[in-house]
C-alpha positions in Angstrom: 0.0 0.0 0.0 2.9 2.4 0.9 4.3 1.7 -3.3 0.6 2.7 -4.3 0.7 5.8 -2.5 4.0 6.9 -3.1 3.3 7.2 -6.7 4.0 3.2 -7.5 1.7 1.0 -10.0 0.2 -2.3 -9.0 3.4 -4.0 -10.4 6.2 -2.0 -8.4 3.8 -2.8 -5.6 3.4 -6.7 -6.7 7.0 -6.9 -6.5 8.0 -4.4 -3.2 5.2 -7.4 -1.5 6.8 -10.5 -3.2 10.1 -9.6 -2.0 9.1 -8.5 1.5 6.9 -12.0 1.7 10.1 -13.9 1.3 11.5 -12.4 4.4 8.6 -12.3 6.9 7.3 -15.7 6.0 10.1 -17.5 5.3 7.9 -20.8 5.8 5.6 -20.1 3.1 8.4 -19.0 0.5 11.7 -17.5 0.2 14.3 -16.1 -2.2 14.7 -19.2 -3.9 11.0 -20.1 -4.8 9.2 -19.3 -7.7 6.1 -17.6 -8.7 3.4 -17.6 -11.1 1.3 -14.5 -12.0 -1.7 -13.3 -14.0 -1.9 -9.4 -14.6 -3.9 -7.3 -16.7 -2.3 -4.3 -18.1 -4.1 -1.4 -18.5 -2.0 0.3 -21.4 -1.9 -2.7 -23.4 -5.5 -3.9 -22.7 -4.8 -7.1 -22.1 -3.8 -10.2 -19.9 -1.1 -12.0 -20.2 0.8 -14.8 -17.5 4.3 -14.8 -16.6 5.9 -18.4 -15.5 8.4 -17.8 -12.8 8.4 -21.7 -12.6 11.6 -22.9 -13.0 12.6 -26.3 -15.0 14.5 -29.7 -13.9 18.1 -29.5 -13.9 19.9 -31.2 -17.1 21.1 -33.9 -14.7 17.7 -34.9 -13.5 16.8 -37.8 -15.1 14.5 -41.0 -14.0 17.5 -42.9 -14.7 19.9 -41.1 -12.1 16.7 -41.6 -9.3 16.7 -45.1 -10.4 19.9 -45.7 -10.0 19.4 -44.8 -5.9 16.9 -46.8 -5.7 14.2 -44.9 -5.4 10.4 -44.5 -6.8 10.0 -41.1 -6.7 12.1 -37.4 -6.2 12.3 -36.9 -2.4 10.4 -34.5 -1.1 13.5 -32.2 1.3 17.3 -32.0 0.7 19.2 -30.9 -2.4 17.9 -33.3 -5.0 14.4 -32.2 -5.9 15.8 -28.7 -6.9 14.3 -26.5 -10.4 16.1 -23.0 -11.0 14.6 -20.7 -8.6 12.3 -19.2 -10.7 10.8 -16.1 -8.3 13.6 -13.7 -8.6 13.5 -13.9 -12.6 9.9 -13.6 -12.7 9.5 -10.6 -10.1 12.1 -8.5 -12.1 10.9 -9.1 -15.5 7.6 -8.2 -14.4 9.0 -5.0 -13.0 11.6 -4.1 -16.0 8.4 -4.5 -18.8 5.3 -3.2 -16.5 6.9 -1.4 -13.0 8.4 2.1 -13.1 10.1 2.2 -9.9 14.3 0.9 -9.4 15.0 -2.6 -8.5 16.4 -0.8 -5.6 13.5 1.2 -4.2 11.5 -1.8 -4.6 13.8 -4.2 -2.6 14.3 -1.8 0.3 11.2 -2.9 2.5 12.5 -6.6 2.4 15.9 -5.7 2.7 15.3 -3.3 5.7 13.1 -6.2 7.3 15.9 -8.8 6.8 18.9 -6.9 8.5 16.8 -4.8 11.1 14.2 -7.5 11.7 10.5 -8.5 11.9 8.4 -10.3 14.0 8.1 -14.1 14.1 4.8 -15.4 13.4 3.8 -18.8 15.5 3.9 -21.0 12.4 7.7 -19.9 11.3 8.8 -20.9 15.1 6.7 -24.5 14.5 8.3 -24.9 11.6 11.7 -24.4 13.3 10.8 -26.5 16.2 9.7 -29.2 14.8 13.1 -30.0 12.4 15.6 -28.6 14.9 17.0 -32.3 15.1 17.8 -32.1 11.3 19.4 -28.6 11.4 21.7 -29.2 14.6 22.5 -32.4 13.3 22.6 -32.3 9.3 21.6 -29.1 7.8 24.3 -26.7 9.7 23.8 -23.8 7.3 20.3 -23.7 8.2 21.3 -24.0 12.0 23.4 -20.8 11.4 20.4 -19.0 10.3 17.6 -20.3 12.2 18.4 -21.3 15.7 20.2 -18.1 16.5 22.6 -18.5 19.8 21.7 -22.2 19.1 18.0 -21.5 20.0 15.0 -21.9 18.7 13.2 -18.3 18.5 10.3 -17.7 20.2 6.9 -16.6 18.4 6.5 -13.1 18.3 10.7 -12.7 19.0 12.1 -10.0 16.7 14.4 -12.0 13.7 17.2 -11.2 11.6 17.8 -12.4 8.4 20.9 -10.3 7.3 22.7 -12.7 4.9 19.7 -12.4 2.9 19.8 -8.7 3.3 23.8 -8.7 2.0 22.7 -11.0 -1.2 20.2 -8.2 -2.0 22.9 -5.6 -1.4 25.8 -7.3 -3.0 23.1 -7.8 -6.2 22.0 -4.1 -6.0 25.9 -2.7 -6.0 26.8 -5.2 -9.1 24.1 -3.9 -11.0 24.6 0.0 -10.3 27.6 -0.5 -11.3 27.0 -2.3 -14.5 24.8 0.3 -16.0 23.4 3.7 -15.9 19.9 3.5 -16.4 16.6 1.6 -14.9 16.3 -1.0 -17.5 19.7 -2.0 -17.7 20.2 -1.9 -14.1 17.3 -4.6 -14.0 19.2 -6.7 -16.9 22.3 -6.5 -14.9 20.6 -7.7 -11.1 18.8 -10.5 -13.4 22.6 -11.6 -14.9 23.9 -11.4 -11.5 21.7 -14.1 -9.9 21.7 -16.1 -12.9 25.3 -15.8 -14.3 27.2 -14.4 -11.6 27.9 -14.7 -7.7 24.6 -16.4 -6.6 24.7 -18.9 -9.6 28.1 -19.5 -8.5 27.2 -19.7 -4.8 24.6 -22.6 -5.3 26.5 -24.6 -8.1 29.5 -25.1 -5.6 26.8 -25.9 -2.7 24.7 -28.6 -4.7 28.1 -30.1 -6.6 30.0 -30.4 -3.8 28.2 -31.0 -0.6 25.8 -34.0 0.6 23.0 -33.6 2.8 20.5 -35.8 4.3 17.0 -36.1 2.6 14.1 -38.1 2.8 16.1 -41.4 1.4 17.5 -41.5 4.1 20.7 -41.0 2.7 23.3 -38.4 2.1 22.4 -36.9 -1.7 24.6 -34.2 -3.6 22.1 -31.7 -5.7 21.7 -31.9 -9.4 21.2 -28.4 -10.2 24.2 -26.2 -11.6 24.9 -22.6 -12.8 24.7 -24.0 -16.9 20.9 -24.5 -15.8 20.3 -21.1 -14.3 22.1 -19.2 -17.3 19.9 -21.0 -19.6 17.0 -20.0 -18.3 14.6 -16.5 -18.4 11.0 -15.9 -16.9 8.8 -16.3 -19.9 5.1 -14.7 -20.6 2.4 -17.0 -21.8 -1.3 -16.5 -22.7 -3.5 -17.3 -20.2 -6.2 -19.9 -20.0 -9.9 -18.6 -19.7 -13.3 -20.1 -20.0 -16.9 -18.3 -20.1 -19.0 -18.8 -17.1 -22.2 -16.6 -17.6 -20.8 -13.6 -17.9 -17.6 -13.9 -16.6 -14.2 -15.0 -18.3 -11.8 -16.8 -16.2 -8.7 -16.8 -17.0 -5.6 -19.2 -15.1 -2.0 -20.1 -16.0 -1.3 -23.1 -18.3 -1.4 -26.5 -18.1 2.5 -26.3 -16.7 0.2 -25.4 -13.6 -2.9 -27.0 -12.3 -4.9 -24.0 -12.9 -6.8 -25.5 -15.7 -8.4 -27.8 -13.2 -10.7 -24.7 -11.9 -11.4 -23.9 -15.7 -12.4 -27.8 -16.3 -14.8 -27.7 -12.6 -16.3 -24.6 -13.8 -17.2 -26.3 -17.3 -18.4 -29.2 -15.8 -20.9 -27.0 -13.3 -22.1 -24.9 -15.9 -23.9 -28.6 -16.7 -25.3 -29.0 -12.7 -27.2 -26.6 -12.1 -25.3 -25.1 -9.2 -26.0 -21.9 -9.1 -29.9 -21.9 -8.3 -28.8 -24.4 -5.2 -27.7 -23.2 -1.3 -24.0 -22.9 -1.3 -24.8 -24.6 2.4 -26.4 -27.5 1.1 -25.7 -30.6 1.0 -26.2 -30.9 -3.2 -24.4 -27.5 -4.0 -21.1 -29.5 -2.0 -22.0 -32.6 -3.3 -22.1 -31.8 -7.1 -19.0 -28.7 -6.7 -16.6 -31.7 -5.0 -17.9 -34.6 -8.0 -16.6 -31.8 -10.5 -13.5 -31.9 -8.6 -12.7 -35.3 -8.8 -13.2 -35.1 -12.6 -11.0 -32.5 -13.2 -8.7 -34.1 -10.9 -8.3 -37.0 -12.4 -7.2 -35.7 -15.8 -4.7 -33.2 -13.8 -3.4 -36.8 -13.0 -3.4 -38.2 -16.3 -3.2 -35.5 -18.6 -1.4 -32.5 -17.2 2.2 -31.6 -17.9 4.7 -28.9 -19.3 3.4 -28.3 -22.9 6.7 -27.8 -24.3 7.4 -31.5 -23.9 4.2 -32.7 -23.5 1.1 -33.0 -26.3 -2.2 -31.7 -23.7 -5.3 -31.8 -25.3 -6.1 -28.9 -23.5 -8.6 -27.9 -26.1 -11.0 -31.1 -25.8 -10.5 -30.5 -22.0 -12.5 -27.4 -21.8 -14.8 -28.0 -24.6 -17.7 -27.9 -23.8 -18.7 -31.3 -25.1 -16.2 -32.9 -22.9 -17.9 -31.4 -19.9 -21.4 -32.1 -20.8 -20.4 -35.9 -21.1 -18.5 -35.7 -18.0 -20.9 -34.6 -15.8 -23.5 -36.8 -17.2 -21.7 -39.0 -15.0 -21.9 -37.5 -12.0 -24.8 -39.0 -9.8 -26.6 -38.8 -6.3 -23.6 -41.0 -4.6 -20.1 -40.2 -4.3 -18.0 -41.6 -6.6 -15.5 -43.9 -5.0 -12.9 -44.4 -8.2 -10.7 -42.1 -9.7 -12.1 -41.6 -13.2 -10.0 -39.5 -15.7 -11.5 -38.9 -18.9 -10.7 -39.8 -22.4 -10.4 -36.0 -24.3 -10.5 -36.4 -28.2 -11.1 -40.2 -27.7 -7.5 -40.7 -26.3 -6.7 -43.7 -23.9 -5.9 -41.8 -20.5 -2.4 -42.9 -18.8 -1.8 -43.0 -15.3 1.5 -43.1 -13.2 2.5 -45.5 -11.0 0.1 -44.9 -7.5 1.5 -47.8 -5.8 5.0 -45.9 -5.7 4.0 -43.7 -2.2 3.4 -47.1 -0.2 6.8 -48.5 -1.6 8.4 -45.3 -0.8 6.9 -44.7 2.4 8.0 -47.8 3.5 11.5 -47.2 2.5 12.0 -43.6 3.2 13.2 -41.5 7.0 9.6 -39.2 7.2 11.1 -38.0 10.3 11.6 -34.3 8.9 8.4 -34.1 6.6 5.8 -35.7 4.4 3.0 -33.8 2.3 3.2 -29.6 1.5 5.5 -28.6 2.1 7.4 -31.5 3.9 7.2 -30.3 7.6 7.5 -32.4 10.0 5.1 -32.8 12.7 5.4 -30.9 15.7 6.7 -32.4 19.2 4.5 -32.0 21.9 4.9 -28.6 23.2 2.9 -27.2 26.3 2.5 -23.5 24.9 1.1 -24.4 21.8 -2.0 -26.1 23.5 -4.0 -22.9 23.1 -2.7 -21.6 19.7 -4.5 -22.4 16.7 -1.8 -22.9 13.9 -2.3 -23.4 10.3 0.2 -25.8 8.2 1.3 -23.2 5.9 2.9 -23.9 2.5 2.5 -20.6 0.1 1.5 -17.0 -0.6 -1.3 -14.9 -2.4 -0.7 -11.2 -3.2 -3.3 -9.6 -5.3 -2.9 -5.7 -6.2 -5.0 -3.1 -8.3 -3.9 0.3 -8.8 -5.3 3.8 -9.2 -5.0 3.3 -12.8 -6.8 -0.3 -13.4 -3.4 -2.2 -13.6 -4.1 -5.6 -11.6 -2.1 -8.2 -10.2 -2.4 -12.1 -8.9 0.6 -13.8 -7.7 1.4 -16.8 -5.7 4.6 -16.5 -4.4 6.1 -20.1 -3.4 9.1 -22.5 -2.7 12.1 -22.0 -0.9 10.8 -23.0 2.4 13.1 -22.8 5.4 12.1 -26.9 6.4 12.6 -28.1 2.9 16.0 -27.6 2.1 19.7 -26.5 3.5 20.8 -22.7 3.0 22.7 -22.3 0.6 26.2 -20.8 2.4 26.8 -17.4 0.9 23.4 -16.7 0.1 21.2 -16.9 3.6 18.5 -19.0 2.1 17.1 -22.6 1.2 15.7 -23.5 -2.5 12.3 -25.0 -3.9 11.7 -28.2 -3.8 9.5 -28.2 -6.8 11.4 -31.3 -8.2 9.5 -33.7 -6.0 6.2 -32.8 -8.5 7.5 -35.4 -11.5 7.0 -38.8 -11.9 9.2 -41.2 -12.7 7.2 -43.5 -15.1 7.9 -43.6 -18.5 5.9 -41.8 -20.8 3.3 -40.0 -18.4 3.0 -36.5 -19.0 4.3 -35.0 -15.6 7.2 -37.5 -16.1 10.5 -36.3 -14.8 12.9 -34.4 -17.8 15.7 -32.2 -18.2 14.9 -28.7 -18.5 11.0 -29.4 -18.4 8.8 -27.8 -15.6 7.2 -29.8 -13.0 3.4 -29.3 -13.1 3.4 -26.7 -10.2 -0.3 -26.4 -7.8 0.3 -22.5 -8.1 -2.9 -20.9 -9.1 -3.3 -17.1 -9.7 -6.4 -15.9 -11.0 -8.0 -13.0 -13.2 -12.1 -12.7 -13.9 -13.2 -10.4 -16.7 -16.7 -9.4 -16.5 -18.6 -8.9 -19.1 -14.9 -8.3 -21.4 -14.0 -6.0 -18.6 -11.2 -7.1 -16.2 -12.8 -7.1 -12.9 -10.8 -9.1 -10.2 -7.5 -10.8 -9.0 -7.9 -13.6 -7.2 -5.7 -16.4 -5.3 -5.2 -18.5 -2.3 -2.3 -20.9 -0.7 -3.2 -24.2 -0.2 -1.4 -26.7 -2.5 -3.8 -29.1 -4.1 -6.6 -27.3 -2.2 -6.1 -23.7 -4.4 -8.4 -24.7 -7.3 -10.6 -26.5 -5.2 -11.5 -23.5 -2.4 -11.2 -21.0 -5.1 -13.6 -22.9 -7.4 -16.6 -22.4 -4.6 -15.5 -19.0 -3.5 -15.9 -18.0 -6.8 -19.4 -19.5 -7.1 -20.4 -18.3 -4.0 -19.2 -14.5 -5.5 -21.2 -14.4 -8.6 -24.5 -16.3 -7.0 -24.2 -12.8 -4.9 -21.7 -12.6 -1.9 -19.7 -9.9 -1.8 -16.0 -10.5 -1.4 -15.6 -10.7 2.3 -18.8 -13.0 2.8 -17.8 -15.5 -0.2 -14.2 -16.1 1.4 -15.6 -16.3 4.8 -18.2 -18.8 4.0 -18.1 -22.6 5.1 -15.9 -24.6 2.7 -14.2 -27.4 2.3 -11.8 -29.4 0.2 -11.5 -33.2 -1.6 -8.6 -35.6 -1.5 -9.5 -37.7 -4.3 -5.9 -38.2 -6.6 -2.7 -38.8 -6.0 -0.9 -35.6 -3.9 1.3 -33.2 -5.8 3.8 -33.5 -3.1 5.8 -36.5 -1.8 5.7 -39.4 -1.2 2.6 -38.4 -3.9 0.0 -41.0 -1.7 -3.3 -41.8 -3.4 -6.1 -40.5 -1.8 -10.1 -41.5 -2.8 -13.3 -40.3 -2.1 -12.5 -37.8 1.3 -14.2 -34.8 1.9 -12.7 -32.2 4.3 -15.7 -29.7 5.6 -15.5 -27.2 8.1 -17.5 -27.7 11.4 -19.2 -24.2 10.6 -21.3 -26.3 8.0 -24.6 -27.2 9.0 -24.8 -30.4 10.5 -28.2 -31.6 8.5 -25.4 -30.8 5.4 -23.2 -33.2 6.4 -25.2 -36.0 7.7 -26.4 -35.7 3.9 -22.8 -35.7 2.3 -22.2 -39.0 4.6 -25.7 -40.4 3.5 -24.7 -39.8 0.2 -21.3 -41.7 0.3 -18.9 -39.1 1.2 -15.8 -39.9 3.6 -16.8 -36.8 5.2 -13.7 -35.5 7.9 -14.7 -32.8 9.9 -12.2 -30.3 10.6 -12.0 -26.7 12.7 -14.4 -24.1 12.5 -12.2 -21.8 10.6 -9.7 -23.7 8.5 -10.8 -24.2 4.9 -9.5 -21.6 2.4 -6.5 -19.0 2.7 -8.4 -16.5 -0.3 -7.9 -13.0 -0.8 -9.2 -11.2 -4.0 -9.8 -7.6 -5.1 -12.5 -5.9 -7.7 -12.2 -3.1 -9.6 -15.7 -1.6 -11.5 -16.7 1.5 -12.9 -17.5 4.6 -10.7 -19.4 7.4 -11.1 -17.6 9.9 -13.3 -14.2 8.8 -15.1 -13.1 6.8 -11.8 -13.0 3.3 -10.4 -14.7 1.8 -7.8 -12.0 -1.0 -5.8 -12.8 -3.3 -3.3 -11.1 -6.6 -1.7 -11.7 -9.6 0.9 -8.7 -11.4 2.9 -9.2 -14.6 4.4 -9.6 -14.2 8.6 -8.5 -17.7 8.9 -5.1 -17.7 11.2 -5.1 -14.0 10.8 -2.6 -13.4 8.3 -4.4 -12.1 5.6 -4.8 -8.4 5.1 -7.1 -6.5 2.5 -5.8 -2.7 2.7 -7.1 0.0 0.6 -7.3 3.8 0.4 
């Protein structure tokens, strides 16, 4: 908000937010994530997406995991590395859209790593719960995160300032390469990628061995050849008509597809004359879901490697057929389709089990791999949320708008790199192994990444940003928030409704288990709704009152005159999400 009113767009202030992000929540991303965004541009008229999802390293192959004798990449350590995709993305965004310097827009996160912030309860979980791992394995992270050989306290003040000196170090090399805005940019962009830091974590993941999920010591795969070789590249984005709204997602290197496919398939259910309370409004938005789930299983992967038939996916044919098949019980089998008459192909979903029962899940399973936390007295009376990502949404005075979700990097998921003050993504861990599946492991392809920024155009005009955290739960939450917006909640009420996710695919993050047929709710729901959902078939889990959804989305609409009217909804669920306007 301070960007916006000091003269910034909504892109110097996407960026000023991503940066800071990665300092004060280093357990939901960090320097070495990556990040996907949607923005509309008001000059240009138009939307376009911009992948900040880094690819496989050129050594990653299914025959060097093989050859350790494993089924799948592991989920912490150095091994399931991409190129750290964030940083590219977040300055090409601001060298073709921002207006501000790469230094003005880096000083907030800067200022917060070498002065300090406050530690949130989660980051000090988090910490606490893989203390064993850093004091006994992952040193660099020790150095970092259990200051004076302590774990912080919530709410301490923290320090961060290697990070800081990166950021500084990066700054100085660039002033110094050229004299104006753009190629200052160009310059910070060559200096992670081809200079110092590209040099600091190809001498880390060559030459040391940490201890991962295999149990085993593992030296990384990624090198410097695979960060010069790579650039943060725009793409069209994805959209389907729903009424009259258009909306639009990342491509099929992402699962945001999957919302566009639920949407197609509810256009055929009659959803939106039904309670978004009631037992058939949940019943017939979580059937969609396991649909479109399915073919993210058996169709989705990066398109430069991979032939999607994307096209038959969202046809509207395919969805009328599809959810001709959804009935009155819960379906108990996962059911991809067959788009264009193709034969679906599954991976391997026996390989969790086999991995499970050969891996050390003492520091982490599922997203991203924390481990669970030791019994603590203090925390008896805190509600805390397992975090994994980050939403930022921004629209400015001028109509510019921005989704992101910022990811990757997490403190638990991988050693700091020495030099540098921070951990990378573990994005790696996303592939499969099997030969011939789509999201099968290559070199230099993407993994098919959960991150799920949104745009809406209404009636042609753009009209919100949208997002959420949640891994395999982001185009599931903000499928039915979305719903619940255009049957006629405003913002605030549509987020804060009861909601509720599936588990009914394999999970995007290791050890990748196979879950069928479960249905998370809220206890919020009424209780004659879920007696139905269980009548009806449903594994229904009940889970806390407020836990279902992380959203936060913002509007923009013609005013009266030549102005705009804005407006935007943050989740209240574990009370870090913020809508801020003036």
């Amino acid at each position: 908000m301070s960007v916006l009113e000091r003269g910034g767009n909504a892109f110097d202030a996407a960026v000023a937010g991503g940066f800071t992000l990665q300092i004060v929540e280093p357990h939901l991303n960090g320097p070495g994530g990556e990040v996907p965004i949607l923005f509309w541009s008001e000059n240009e008229g138009r939307m376009r997406a911009l992948c900040g999802q880094g690819p496989a390293p050129a050594l990653a192959t299914p025959a060097y995991f093989r050859g350790l004798g494993v089924d799948l990449v592991p989920g912490i350590g150095l091994l399931p590395a991409t190129v750290p995709g964030a940083f590219g993305a977040w300055l090409t965004l601001l060298r073709d859209y921002g207006t501000w310097e790469l230094a003005d827009v880096l000083r907030p996160a800067i200022d917060y790593a070498r002065n300090g912030f406050p530690m949130v309860p989660r980051i000090t979980q988090a910490i606490l719960a893989v203390q064993a791992l850093f004091r006994g394995e992952w040193t660099s992270s020790a150095a970092i995160w259990l200051p004076d050989g302590r774990v912080p306290a919530p709410d301490a003040l923290m320090r961060t300032p290697a990070i800081a000196a990166t950021y500084t170090r990066i700054l100085d090399e660039a002033h110094a390469a050229s004299p104006d805005r753009r190629g200052r940019i160009d310059a910070a962009l060559d200096v992670w990628y081809r200079g110092f830091v590209a040099d600091e974590i190809d001498h880390f993941y060559t030459h040391e061995a940490v201890r991962d999920t295999t149990g085993q010591r593992n030296r990384g795969l990624l090198r410097k050849s695979d960060l010069a070789d790579w650039r943060a590249r725009y793409d069209e984005p994805v959209t389907l008509q729903y009424g009259r709204y258009t909306v639009a997602k990342c491509g099929v290197w992402s699962q945001g597809p999957a919302h566009l496919q639920q949407l197609a398939l509810l256009r055929h259910l009659g959803v939106d004359t039904l309670d978004p309370c009631s037992a058939p409004f949940v019943h017939r938005v979580a059937e969609a879901a396991k649909l479109a789930f399915a073919d993210r299983a058996a169709w989705y992967g990066d398109p430069d490697f991979t032939d999607v038939p994307l096209t038959d996916l969202l046809s509207d044919d395919y969805a009328h057929a599809r959810a001709a098949g959804i009935g009155p019980r819960a379906s108990d089998a996962l059911r991809p389709g067959s788009p264009g008459g193709r034969a679906p192909r599954l991976p391997d979903l026996d390989a969790a089990a086999r991995t499970l029962a050969a891996s050390d899940t003492r520091f982490g399973v599922g997203e991203p791999t924390f481990a669970a936390l030791p019994p603590v007295a203090e925390w008896a009376a805190r509600e805390i949320f397992v975090g994994d990502t980050c939403q930022i949404d921004v629209i400015d005075r001028d109509g510019n708008m921005v989704a992101a979700t910022p990811s990757g990097g997490w403190l638990s998921s991988s050693p700091v790199v020495p030099g540098l003050g921070f951990p990378l993504t573990t994005r790696l861990q996303m592939t499969w192994l099997d030969e011939g599946v789509p999201g099968q492991l290559q070199p230099g392809k993407r993994p098919n990444t959960t991150l799920s920024p949104g745009l809406v155009l209404r009636d042609g005009q753009p009209y919100m940003a949208f997002g959420t955290p949640g891994g395999d739960q982001q185009d599931q939450w903000t499928v039915a928030f979305f719903l619940r917006h255009v049957m006629g909640m405003n913002l605030q009420e549509a987020i804060e409704a009861p909601s509720w996710h599936i588990d009914h695919f394999p999970g995007s993050f290791w050890p990748r288990a196979l879950t069928l047929n479960r249905l998370t709710v809220e206890a919020r729901m009424p209780e004659a709704t879920l007696q139905a959902l269980r009548d009806a078939g449903h594994d229904v889990r009940v889970g806390p009152d407020w836990s279902e959804g992380r959203i936060s989305a913002c509007t923009r609409e013609p005013a009266a005159g030549d102005g705009l009217l804005l407006r935007a909804g943050a989740n209240p669920r574990g009370m870090q999400g913020y809508a801020v306007g003036r």
